[in-house]
C-alpha positions in Angstrom: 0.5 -0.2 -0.9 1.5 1.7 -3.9 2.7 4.4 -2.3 4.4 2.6 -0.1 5.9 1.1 -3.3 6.5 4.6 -5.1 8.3 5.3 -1.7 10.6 2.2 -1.7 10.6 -0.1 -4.9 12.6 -2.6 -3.1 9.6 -3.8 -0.9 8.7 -7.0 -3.5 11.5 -8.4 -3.3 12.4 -7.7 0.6 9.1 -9.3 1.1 9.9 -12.6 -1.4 13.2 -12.9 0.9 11.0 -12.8 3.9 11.7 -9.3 5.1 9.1 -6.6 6.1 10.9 -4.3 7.7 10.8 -1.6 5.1 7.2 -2.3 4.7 6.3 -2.2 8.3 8.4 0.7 8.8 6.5 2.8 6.5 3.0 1.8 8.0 4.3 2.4 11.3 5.6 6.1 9.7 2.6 6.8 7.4 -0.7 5.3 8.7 -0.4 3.4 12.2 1.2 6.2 13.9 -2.4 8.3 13.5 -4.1 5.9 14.9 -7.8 7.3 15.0 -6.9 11.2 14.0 -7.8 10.7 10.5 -10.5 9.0 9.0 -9.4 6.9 6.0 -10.6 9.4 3.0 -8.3 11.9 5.1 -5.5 9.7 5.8 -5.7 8.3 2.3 -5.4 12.7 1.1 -2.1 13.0 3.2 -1.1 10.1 2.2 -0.7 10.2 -1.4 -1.7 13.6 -2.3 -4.7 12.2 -3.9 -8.5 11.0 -3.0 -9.4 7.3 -2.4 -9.1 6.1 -6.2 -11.1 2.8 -7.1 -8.6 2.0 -10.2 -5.6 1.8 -7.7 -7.5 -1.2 -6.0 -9.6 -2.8 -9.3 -5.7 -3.0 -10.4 -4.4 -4.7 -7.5 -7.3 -7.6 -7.3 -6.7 -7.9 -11.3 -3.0 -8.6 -10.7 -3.5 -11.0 -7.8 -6.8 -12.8 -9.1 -5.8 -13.3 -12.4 -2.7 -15.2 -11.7 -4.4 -16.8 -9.1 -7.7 -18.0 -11.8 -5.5 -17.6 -14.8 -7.7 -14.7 -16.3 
């Protein structure tokens, strides 16, 4: 999802106005299309140019789960 953000910023709010286009767009372009050629450690490489990072993802829950819990 970050790269898909770094890619187009604009996905937040097309989402908040109910549109996924963009979103689904770049899935379709960047991960669905492979289907089962990659493994997700590869996919994730060609992806973003990096490894799987844990940081990217411990961010993401602490952004949704502390508005959520108020943490």
């Amino acid at each position: 999802y970050n790269q898909a953000l770094k890619d187009h910023p604009s996905i937040p709010d097309e989402i908040a106005q109910g549109k996924f286009d963009t979103l689904l767009g770049w899935l379709n372009t960047n991960i669905h299309q492979h289907g089962r050629k990659f493994n997700g450690a590869e996919l994730t490489r060609r992806v973003t140019g990096e490894d799987i990072q844990s940081d990217s993802y411990i961010a993401y829950l602490t952004d949704k789960f502390s508005g959520i819990y108020g943490l």
